[in-house]
N, C-alpha and C positions, 0 to 999 in steps of 0.2 A: 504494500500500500504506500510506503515511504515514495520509491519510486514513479509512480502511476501520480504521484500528489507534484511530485518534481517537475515529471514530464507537461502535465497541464499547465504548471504555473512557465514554465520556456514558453507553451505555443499563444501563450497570452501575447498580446501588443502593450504595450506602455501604457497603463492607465486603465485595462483589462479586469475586470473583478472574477474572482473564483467563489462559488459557495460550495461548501460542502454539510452535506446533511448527515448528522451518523447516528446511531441508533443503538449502542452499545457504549459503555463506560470506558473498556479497553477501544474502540475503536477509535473516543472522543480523545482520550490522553494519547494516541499514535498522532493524530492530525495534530494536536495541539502542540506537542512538540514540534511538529516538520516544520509547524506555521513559525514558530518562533525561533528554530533555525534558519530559517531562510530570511528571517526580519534580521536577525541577529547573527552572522554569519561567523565572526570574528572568535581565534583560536586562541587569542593572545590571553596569556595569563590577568587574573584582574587586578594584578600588582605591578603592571606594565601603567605609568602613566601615560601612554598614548599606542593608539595600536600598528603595529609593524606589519601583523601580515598582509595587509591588503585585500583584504575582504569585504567588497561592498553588498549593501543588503541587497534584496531582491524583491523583496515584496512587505507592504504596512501594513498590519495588524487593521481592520478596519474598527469592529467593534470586540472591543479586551474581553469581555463575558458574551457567554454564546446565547443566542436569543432562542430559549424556549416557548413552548405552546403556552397557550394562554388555556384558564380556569375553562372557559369555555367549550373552548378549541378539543381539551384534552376529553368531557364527556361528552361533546359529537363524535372524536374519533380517537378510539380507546386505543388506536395504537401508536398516536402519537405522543402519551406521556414519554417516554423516554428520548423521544428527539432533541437533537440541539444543533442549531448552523451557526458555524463559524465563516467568515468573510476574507481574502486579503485580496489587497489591489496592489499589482503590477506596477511597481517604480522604474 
């Protein structure tokens, strides 16, 4: 999934939004990593006052908590209690 998250955020154009919808807790903490690797690319120790490897981000965080269903939402459709989308747009 790492990859397959990779490969969509390359075929993006600059300024391109990704969403992604996941539906499991492990599936949510795999994107939420990748997403914040790719915002945060940089290898450099955090005791580097500035960073050397050159690593520029890829993509912004749009929205920092992921937006679940609403009170509603979740008893018209019983299987959307466990969704959550997360957002990033293409720098």
């Amino acid at each position: 999934m790492n990859k397959a998250v990779e490969d969509s955020v390359k075929r993006l154009n600059t300024g391109g939004r990704i969403s992604i919808i996941t539906f499991h807790s492990l599936e949510d903490r795999i994107i939420k990593t990748k997403l914040r690797k790719l915002e945060n690319p940089c290898t450099c120790p955090s005791d580097f006052p500035i960073c050397v490897c050159g690593r520029k981000p890829i993509v912004k965080i749009i929205n920092r908590k992921p937006i679940i269903p609403t009170e509603v939402e979740k008893g018209e459709n019983s299987r959307s209690k466990s969704s959550k989308l997360r957002t990033a747009e293409k720098i």
